[in-house]
C-alpha positions in Angstrom: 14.1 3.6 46.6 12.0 4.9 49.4 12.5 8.7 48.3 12.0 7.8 44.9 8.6 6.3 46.1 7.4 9.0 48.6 8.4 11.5 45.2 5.9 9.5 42.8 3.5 8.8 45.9 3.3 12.5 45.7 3.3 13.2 42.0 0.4 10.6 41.1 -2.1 10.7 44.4 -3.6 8.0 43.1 -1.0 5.5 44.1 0.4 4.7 47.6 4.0 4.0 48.2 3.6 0.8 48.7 1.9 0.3 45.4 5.0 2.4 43.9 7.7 -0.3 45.3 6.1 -3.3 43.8 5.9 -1.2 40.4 9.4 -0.6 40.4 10.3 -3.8 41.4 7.7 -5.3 39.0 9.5 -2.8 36.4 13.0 -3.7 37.5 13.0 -7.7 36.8 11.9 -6.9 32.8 14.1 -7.8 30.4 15.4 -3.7 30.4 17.9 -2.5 27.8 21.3 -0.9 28.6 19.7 2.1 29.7 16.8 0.5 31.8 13.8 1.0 29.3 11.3 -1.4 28.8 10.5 -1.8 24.9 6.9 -0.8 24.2 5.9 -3.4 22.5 6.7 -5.5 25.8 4.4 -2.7 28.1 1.5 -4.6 28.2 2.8 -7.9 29.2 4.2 -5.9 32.1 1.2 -4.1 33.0 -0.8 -7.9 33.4 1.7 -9.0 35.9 0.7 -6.1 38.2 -2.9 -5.8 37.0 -4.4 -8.8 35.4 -7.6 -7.5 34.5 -6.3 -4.5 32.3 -7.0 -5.3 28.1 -4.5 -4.0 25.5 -6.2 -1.2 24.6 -6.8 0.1 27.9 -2.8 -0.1 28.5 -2.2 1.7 25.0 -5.1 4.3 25.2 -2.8 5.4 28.7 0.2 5.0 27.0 -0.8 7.8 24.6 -1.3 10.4 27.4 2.7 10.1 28.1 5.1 11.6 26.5 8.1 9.3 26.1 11.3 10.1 26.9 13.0 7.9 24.2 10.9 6.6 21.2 9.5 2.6 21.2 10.8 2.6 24.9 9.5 2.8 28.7 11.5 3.9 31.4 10.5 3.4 35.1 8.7 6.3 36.1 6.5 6.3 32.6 5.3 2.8 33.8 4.2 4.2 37.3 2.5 6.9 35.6 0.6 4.4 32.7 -0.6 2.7 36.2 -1.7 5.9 38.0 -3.3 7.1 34.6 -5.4 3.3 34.3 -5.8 3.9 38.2 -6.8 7.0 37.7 -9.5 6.1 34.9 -11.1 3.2 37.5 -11.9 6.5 39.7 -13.2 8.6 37.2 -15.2 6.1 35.5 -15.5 7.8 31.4 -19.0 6.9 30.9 -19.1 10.0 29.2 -16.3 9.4 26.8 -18.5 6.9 25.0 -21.5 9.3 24.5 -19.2 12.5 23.1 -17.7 10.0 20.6 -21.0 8.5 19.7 -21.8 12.7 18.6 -18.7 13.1 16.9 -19.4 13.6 13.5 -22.7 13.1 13.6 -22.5 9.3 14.9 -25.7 9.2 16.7 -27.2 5.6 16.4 -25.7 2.6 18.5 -25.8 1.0 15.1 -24.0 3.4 13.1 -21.1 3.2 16.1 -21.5 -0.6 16.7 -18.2 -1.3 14.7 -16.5 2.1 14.7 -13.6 3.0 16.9 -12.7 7.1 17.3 -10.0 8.1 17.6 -9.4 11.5 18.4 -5.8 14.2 18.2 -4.1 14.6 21.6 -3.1 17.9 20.4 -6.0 18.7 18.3 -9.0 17.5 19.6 -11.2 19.0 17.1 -9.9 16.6 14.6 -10.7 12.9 14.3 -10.5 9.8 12.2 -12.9 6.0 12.0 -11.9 3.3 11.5 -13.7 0.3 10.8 -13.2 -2.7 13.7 -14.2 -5.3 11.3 -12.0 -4.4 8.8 -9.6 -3.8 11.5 -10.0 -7.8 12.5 -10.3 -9.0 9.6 -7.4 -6.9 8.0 -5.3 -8.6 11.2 -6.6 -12.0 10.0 -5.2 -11.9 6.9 -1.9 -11.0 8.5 -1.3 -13.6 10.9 -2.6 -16.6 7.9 0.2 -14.9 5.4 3.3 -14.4 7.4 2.7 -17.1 9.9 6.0 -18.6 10.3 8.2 -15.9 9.1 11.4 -16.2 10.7 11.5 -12.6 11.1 8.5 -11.7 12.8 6.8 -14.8 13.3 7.7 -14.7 17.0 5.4 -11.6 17.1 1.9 -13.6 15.6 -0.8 -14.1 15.9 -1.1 -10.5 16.6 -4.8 -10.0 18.5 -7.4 -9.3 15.9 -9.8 -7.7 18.5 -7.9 -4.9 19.8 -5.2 -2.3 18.5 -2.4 -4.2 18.7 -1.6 -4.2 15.1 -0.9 -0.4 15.0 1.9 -0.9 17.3 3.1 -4.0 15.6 3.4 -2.4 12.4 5.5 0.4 13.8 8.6 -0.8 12.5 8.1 -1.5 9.1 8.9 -5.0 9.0 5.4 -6.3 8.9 4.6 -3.6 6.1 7.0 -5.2 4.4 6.2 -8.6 4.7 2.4 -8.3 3.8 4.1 -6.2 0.8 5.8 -9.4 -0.6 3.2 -11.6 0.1 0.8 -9.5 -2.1 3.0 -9.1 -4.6 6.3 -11.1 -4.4 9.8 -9.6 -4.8 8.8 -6.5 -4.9 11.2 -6.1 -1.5 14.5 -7.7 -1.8 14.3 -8.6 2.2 18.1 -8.5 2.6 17.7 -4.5 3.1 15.1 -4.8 5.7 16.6 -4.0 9.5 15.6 -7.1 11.9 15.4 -7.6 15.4 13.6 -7.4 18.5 15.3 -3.6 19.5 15.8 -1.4 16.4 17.0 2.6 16.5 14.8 5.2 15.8 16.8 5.4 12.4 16.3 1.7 11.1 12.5 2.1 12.0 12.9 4.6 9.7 14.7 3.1 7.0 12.5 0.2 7.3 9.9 2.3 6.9 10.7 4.0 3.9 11.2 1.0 2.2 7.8 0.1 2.9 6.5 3.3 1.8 8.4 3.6 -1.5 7.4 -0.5 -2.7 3.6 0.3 -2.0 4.3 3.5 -4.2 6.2 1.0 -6.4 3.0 -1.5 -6.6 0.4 1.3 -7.0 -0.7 1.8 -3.7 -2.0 5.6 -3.5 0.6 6.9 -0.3 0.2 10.4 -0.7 0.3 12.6 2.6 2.0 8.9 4.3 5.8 9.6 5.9 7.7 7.1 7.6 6.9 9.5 11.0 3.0 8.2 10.8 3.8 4.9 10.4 6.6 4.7 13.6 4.0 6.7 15.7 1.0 4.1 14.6 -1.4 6.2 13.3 -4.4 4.3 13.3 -6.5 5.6 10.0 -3.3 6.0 7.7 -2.0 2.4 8.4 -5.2 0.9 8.1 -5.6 2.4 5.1 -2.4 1.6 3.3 -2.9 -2.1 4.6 -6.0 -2.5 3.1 -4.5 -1.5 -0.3 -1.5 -3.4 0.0 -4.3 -6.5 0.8 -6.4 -5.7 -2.1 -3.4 -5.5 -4.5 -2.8 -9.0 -3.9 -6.3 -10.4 -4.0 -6.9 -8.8 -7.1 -3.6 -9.8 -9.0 -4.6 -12.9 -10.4 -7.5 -10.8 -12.4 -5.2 -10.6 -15.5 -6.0 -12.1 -19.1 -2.2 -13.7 -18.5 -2.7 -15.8 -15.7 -6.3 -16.4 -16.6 -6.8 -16.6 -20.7 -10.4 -17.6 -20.2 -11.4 -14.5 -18.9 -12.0 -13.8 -22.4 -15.5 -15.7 -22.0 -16.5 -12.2 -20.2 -16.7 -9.9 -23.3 -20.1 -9.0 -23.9 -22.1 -9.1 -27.3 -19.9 -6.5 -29.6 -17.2 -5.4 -26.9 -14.0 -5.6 -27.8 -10.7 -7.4 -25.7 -9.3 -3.9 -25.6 -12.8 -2.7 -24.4 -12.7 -5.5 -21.7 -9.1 -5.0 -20.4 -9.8 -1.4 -20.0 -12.1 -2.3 -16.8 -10.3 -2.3 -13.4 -9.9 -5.7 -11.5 -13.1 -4.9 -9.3 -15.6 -4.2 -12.1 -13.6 -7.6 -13.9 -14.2 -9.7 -10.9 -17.9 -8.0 -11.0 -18.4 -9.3 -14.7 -17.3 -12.6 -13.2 -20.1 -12.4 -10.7 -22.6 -12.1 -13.1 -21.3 -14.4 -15.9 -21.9 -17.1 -13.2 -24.9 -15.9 -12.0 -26.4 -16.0 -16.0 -25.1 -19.3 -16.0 -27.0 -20.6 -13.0 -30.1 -19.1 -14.7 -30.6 -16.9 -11.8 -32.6 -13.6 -12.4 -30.9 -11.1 -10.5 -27.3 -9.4 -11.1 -24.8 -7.1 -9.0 -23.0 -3.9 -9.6 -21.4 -3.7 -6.4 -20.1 -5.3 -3.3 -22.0 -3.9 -0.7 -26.0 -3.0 -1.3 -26.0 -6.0 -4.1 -25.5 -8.8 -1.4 -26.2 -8.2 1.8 -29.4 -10.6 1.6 -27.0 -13.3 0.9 -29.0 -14.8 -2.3 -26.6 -13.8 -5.0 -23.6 -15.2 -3.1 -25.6 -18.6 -2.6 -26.3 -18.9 -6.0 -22.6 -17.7 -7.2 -21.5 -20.8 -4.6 -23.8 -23.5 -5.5 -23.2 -22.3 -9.4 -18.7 -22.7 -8.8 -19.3 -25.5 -6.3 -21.9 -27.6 -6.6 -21.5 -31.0 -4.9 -20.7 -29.1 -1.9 -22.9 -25.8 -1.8 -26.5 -26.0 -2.0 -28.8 -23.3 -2.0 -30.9 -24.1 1.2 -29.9 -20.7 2.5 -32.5 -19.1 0.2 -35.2 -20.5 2.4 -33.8 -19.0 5.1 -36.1 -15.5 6.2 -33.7 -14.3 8.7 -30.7 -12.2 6.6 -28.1 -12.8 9.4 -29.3 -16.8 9.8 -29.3 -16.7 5.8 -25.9 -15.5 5.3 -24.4 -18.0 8.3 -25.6 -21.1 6.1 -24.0 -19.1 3.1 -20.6 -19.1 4.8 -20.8 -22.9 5.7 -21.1 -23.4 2.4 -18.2 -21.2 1.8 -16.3 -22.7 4.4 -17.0 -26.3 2.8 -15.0 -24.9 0.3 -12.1 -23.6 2.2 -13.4 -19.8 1.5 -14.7 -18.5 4.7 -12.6 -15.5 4.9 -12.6 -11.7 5.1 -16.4 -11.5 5.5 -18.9 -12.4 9.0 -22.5 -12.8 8.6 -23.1 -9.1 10.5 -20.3 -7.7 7.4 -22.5 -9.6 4.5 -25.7 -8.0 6.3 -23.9 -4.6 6.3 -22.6 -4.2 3.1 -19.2 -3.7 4.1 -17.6 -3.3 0.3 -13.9 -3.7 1.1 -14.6 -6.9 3.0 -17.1 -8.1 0.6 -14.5 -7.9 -2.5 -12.2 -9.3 -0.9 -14.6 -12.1 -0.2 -15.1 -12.2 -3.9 -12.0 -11.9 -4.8 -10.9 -15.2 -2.5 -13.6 -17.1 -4.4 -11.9 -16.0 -7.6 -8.7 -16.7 -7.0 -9.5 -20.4 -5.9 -12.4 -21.4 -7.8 -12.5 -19.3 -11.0 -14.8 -22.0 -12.7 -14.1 -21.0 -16.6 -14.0 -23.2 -19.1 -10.7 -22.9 -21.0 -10.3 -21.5 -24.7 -10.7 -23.7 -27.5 -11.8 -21.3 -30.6 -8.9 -20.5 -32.9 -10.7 -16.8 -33.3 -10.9 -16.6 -29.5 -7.1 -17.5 -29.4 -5.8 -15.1 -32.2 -7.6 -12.0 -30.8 -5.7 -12.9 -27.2 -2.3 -13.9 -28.9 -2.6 -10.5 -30.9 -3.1 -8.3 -27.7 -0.5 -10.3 -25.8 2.0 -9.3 -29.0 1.4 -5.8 -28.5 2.2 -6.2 -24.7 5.6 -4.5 -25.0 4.5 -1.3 -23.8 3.3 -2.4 -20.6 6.6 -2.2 -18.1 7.3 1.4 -19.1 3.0 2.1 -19.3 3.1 0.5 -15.6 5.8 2.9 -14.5 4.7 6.2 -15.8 1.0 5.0 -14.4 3.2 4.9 -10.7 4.5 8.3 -11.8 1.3 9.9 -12.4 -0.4 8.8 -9.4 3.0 9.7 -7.3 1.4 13.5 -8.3 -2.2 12.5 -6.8 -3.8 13.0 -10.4 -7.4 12.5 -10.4 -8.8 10.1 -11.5 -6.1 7.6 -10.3 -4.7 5.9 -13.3 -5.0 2.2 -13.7 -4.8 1.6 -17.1 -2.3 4.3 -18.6 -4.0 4.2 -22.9 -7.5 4.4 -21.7 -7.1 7.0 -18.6 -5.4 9.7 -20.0 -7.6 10.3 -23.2 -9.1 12.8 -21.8 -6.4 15.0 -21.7 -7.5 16.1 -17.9 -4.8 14.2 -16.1 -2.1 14.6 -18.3 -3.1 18.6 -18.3 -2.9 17.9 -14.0 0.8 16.4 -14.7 1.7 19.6 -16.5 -0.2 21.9 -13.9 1.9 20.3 -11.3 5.5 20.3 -13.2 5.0 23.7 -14.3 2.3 25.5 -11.9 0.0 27.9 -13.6 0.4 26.6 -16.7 -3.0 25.8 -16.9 -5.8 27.4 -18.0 -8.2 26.0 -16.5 -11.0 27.8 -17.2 -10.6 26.4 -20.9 -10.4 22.6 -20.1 -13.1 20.7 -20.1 -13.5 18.9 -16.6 -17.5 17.6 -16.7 -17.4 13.9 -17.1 -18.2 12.0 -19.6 -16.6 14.0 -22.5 -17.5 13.9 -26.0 -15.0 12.3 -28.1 -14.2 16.5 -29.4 -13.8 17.7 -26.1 -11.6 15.2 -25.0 -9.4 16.3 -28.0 -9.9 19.9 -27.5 -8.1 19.2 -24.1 -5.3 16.8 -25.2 -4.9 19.4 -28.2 -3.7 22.0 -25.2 -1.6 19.0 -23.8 0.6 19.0 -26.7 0.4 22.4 -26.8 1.7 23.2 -23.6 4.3 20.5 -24.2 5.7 22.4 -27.2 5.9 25.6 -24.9 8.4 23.9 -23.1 10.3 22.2 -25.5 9.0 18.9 -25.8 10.0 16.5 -28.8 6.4 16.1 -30.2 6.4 16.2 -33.8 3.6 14.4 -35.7 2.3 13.9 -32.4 -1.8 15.8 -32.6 -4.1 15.4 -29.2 -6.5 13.1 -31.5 -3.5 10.2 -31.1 -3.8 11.0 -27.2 -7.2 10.7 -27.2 -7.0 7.6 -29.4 -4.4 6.1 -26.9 -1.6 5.6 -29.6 1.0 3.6 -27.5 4.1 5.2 -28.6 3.0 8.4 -28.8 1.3 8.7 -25.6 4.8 6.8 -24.1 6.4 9.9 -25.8 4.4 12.5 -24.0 4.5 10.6 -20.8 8.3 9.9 -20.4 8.7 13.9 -21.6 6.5 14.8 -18.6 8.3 12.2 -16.1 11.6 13.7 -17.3 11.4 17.5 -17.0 9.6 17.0 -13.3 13.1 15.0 -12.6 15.3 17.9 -14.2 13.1 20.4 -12.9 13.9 18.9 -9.3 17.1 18.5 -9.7 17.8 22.1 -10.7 15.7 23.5 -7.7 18.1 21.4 -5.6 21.5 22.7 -6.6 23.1 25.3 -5.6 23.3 27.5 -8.9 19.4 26.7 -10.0 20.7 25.4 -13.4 19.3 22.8 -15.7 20.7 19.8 -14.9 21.5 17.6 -18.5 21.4 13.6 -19.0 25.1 14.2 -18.7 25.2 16.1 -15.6 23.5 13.0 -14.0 26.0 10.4 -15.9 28.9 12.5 -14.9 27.3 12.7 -11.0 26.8 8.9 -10.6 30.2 8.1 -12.1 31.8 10.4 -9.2 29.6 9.2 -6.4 30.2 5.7 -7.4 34.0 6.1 -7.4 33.8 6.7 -3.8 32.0 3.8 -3.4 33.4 1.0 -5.4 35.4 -0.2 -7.8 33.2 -0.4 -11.1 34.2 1.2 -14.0 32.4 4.7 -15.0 29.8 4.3 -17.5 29.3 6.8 -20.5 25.8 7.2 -20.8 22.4 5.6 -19.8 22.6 2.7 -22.1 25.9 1.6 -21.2 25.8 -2.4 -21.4 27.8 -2.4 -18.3 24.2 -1.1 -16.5 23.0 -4.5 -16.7 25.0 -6.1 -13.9 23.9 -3.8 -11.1 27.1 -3.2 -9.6 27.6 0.1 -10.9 24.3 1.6 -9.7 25.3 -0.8 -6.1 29.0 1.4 -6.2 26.5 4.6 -6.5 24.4 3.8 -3.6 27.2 2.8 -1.4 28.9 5.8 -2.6 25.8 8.2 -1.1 25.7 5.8 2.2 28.8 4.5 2.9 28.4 0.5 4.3 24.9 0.7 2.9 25.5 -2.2 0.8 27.0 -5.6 1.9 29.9 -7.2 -0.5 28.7 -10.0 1.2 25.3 -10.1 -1.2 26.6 -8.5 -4.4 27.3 -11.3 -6.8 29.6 -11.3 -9.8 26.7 -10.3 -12.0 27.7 -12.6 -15.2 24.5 -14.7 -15.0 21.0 -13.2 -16.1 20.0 -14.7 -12.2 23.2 -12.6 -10.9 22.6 -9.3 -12.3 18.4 -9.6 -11.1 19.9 -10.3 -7.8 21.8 -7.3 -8.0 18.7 -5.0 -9.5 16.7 -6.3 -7.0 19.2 -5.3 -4.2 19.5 -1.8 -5.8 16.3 -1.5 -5.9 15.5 -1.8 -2.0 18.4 -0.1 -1.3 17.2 3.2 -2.9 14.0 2.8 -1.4 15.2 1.9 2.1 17.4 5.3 1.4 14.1 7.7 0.7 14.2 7.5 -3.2 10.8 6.7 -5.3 11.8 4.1 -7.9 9.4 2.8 -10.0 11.4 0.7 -12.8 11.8 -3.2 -12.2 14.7 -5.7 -12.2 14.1 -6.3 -15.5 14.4 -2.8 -16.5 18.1 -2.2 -15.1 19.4 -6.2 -16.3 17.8 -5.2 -20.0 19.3 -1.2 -19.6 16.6 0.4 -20.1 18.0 4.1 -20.5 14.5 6.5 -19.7 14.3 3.9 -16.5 17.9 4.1 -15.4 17.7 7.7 -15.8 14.7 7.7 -13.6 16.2 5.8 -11.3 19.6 7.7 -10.9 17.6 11.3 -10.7 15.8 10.0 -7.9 18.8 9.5 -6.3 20.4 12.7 -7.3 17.1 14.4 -5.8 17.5 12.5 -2.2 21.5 13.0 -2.0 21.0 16.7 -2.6 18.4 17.2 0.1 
C-alpha cells in the first residue's frame, strides 16, 4: 500500500500520502463488487465519510472529469482522483466559472441565470444546454409523491429535488419506467423490466429501450433520444422526456369519456367535432375561462405563463371551484410574490399546492403553470353534469363513431415516429392539410416531393389545402397505392376510412421498404414473406403452431408472437409468466408481455393489447415487421 500511495502522492500533488492511505482504506470498507468497484450511485455517500462538507453536485461535477474504467462503477484509484480533483477545485477557487456561464448564450442578467443551470460538453465545449432548476425540483417532486413505495426503487426515494441527483437515478431505466406507468398505466408490463441494486451495462440498456419505445408508444416526441443518453445522464434530453412523460399523465383525464360534461365548453355555434379537435392544453384553457365567466370576472387567459403571473386569475379560478375554502383576499395584496403565496394557501387548503412556487407563478414558468392547472382539473373539475337529451345524443353519436380511434392513435405514433411537423395530435383534423402526410411520403420515398409546389404558409385556404392532399394521392398512386375513389377533398375533409386507407398505405410501404433495405438481396419483402419469417423464428422458439396469415384467430392468445420473440432472444421470455391464453384476461396478459418484450428488445410498437387479443391484421403486421427490422440489423 505504501508504493501504491507514494505513486498517487505523485500523480495528484494535491494529496499527501497520508491523505492517500485513509482514502484507500475509506475506499476499501465499501460495500465493493467482485471486482472491487464502488457503484456510482453509492460515490457520494463515500465521498461525505472522508469530506463531510462536499454537496452532491460538487461530487458529480468531479466525477465527470474521469473517465471510468467500467461503466456505473468506481474503482480505487478513480475515488482518489474525484478527491484530488474536489481538492484541487478548493485551491483554484472557479469564481470565474460562474461569470463565463452567466455569458453563455447571451445570459447576462443575474435574473435571467437565477434558476438556470449550464451545462457545458466535455469534449465540445462550444456546445451547451439549460435546463430549468425549478422544473428540475419540481419535476423530482412529482417523482418521489408517485412511486413512493415502489418495491423496486423505493429504496432509492426521495431522490434530492435540489441537486442533480435525478440524472443519475434515472440512468437505468427503471424510474423512466415507473413514472411511465404512473402516467399512463399498463403501458409497461413491469415483468420485463431488469431490477436490482447492480445491473450490466446490457440490462441498463434493455431497460432503457423499453422506456424509450413506451414513451414513443404514449406519444412522447423521442426523436434524436438512444438508450446511450439516457445511461450517461444527459441532463437536457432526460429532463425533457420526463417532463413529457409528466404532462401526458396530467393531461389524460381531459377526454369527453372520462369527463362527458366537458361538453358545457362548446362555444356559441361550434360544433363537438370542432371542440375535440383542440389539444388537452387549449381544453384545459377553455376550462379556465368557462370558470372565470362564471365567477363574473372580467379578464380571461390564453396561456400559462404571461396570463397569470399576477396571481388574480388563479384566485378567482380558486374561489370560483372552491369556495368555502378559497377566498379572494389575495387580490388586495400589491406585492405579486406576497399575492401569489396567499393564492397557494388557498390552493393548499385544497390539497393543490403542487408543481408551482410563488417565484414560478411570478415568472411565468408555462410548463409548471399547466401542470398547476392541470392538478386543479383533475381534482376539482367543478362541471355540472349533462342533463339535456340534445346535449346527450350529439355526445352518444360521436362516441358511436369512436371506432376509428385505436388504429387513428397508432398511425398518429407512426407519423410523429418520422418527426412530421406539426406534431400530430388529432390524426382527422392534422393532416387536412396535406403538408404532413406529403412529409410522410418525402421521408418513405426521398425526393418525391416537389416542394416548391406545396403550399407550406399557414393557415391554408380550404383549395390549397386540397391542392396539396390532391398531390398526396397522387404520389400514392405513383407507387401503387390502393386508392380508388379516394380524391384529396375526402383528406382534406377528414373522411375516417379514407384517410385510415392512406395512412396504413404509408405505415406499410415504410415497413416493406425497411425490410427490403435490410436483406441481403434488396428485394420486396411480401405480407407472406413476414408470415413465413415469424413461423420459422417461432419454431425455434416454442411450441405454438404456425399461423397462415395475419388474421389467424390463433393471434389472439399471444403465445405465438411470445414463441417469435423467444425465438430472436433465446430465454427472453419466462414460461413461468406465459398463461394458457384461453381467458380474454389470459391472452391481454400475454399481449401485454409481448408487448414489453419487443420494446425491451429495440422494436417500436405502437398497437395495444387489445389490438393482438382482437387480431387486428394491419397491427400484427406492424408489429411482426418491427421485429423483422431489429432481428435483421
Amino acid at each position: 500500500m505504501a508504493n501504491d500511495s507514494l505513486w498517487l502522492a505523485k500523480k495528484y500533488p494535491v494529496l499527501k500520502p497520508w491523505d492517500i492511505d485513509t482514502l484507500v482504506q475509506e475506499f476499501q470498507r465499501q460495500d465493493l463488487d467482485a471486482n472491487k468497484g464502488l457503484p456510482q450511485r453509492k460515490l457520494f455517500d463515500a465521498v461525505k465519510l472522508v469530506e463531510p462538507q462536499r454537496e452532491y453536485d460538487e461530487v458529480r461535477n468531479a466525477l465527470k472529469k474521469i473517465s471510468l474504467s467500467r461503466p456505473d462503477m468506481v474503482d480505487q484509484d478513480e475515488f482518489v482522483e474525484v478527491i484530488a480533483i474536489l481538492r484541487q477545485g478548493d485551491k483554484s477557487g472557479g469564481s470565474g466559472v460562474g461569470n463565463a456561464a452567466r455569458a453563455f448564450e447571451g445570459i447576462t442578467s443575474e435574473r435571467a441565470y437565477e434558476r438556470r443551470t449550464i451545462l457545458k460538453s466535455e469534449q465540445n465545449t462550444s456546445s451547451a444546454h439549460t435546463i430549468n432548476e425549478d422544473e428540475r425540483e419540481e419535476f423530482t417532486n412529482h417523482i418521489n409523491l408517485a412511486l413512493a413505495g415502489d418495491s423496486d426503487i423505493g429504496y432509492r426515494l426521495p431522490i434530492n429535488p435540489h441537486t442533480m441527483q435525478l440524472f443519475d437515478e434515472a440512468r437505468d431505466g427503471l424510474i423512466l419506467s415507473k413514472l411511465i406507468n404512473y402516467s399512463m398505466p399498463d403501458t409497461i408490463d413491469e415483468r420485463v423490466l431488469n431490477r436490482g441494486k447492480r445491473l450490466s451495462p446490457f440490462q441498463i440498456t434493455e431497460n432503457n429501450n423499453v422506456a424509450i419505445n413506451s414513451a414513443k408508444a404514449i406519444g412522447c416526441s423521442v426523436v434524436n433520444i438512444g438508450s446511450q443518453d439516457l445511461a450517461e445522464g444527459r441532463e437536457h434530453l432526460v429532463l425533457g422526456l420526463v417532463w413529457q412523460i409528466i404532462k401526458k399523465g396530467l393531461l389524460a383525464n381531459i377526454n369527453i369519456k372520462l369527463h362527458p360534461e366537458l361538453y358545457r365548453l362548446l362555444e356559441d355555434g361550434e360544433t363537438l367535432e370542432d371542440f375535440l379537435k383542440l389539444p388537452p392544453d387549449m381544453i384545459l384553457l377553455r376550462w379556465f375561462n368557462y370558470h372565470l365567466a362564471a365567477a363574473g370576472w372580467h379578464r380571461r387567459v390564453s396561456n400559462f405563463s404571461s396570463d397569470i403571473k399576477d396571481s388574480e386569475n388563479y384566485t378567482v379560478l380558486l374561489s370560483q371551484l372552491v369556495p368555502t375554502e378559497c377566498t379572494r383576499a389575495p387580490l388586495h395584496e400589491r406585492d405579486l410574490g406576497e399575492r401569489a403565496e396567499q393564492m397557494l394557501q388557498n390552493a393548499d387548503r385544497i390539497g393543490c399546492r403542487r408543481y408551482v412556487s410563488p417565484k414560478t407563478v411570478v415568472n411565468g414558468n408555462p410548463k409548471l403553470n399547466l401542470a398547476f392547472v392541470a392538478q386543479l382539473f383533475n381534482t376539482h373539475p367543478c362541471l355540472e353534469p349533462l342533463e339535456d337529451t340534445g346535449e346527450h345524443a350529439e355526445l352518444d353519436d360521436y362516441l358511436f363513431h369512436d371506432q376509428y380511434d385505436r388504429e387513428a392513435r397508432a398511425f398518429a405514433l407512426w407519423l410523429n415516429s418520422l418527426n412530421v411537423d406539426p406534431f400530430v395530435n388529432y390524426l382527422f383534423e392534422d393532416i387536412k392539410d396535406g403538408i404532413v402526410l406529403l412529409q410522410a411520403f418525402d421521408t418513405i420515398f426521398p425526393g418525391s416531393v416537389n416542394w416548391k409546389k406545396v403550399n407550406t404558409r399557414r393557415p391554408l385556404m380550404r383549395f390549397k389545402q386540397i391542392e396539396n392532399t390532391n398531390m398526396a394521392v397522387d404520389l400514392g398512386q405513383a407507387h401503387n397505392f390502393s386508392l380508388v375513389g379516394i380524391q384529396g377533398a375526402d383528406l382534406t375533409d377528414g373522411v375516417p376510412t379514407l384517410v385510415l386507407a392512406v395512412v396504413w398505405q404509408l405505415m406499410r410501404a415504410n415497413i416493406l421498404q425497411t425490410l427490403a433495405s435490410l436483406s441481403s438481396h434488396g428485394q420486396r419483402v411480401t405480407d407472406q414473406d413476414m408470415v413465413q419469417w415469424a413461423n420459422r423464428v417461432a419454431q425455434t422458439g416454442g411450441q405454438a403452431q404456425p399461423i397462415r396469415s395475419f388474421s389467424d384467430p390463433a393471434l389472439a392468445s399471444g403465445r405465438f408472437l411470445l414463441d417469435v420473440l423467444n425465438g430472436m432472444k433465446p430465454g427472453v421470455v419466462d414460461p413461468q409468466l406465459v398463461t394458457p391464453g384461453r381467458s380474454d384476461e389470459d391472452m391481454k396478459q400475454n399481449a401485454k408481455y409481448a408487448i414489453s418484450i419487443a420494446r425491451k428488445l429495440g422494436a417500436t410498437i405502437f398497437l395495444l393489447p387489445e389490438d393482438i387479443v382482437e387480431v387486428k391484421p394491419k397491427m400484427i403486421l406492424t408489429f411482426i415487421g418491427s421485429l423483422m427490422a431489429i432481428h435483421h440489423t
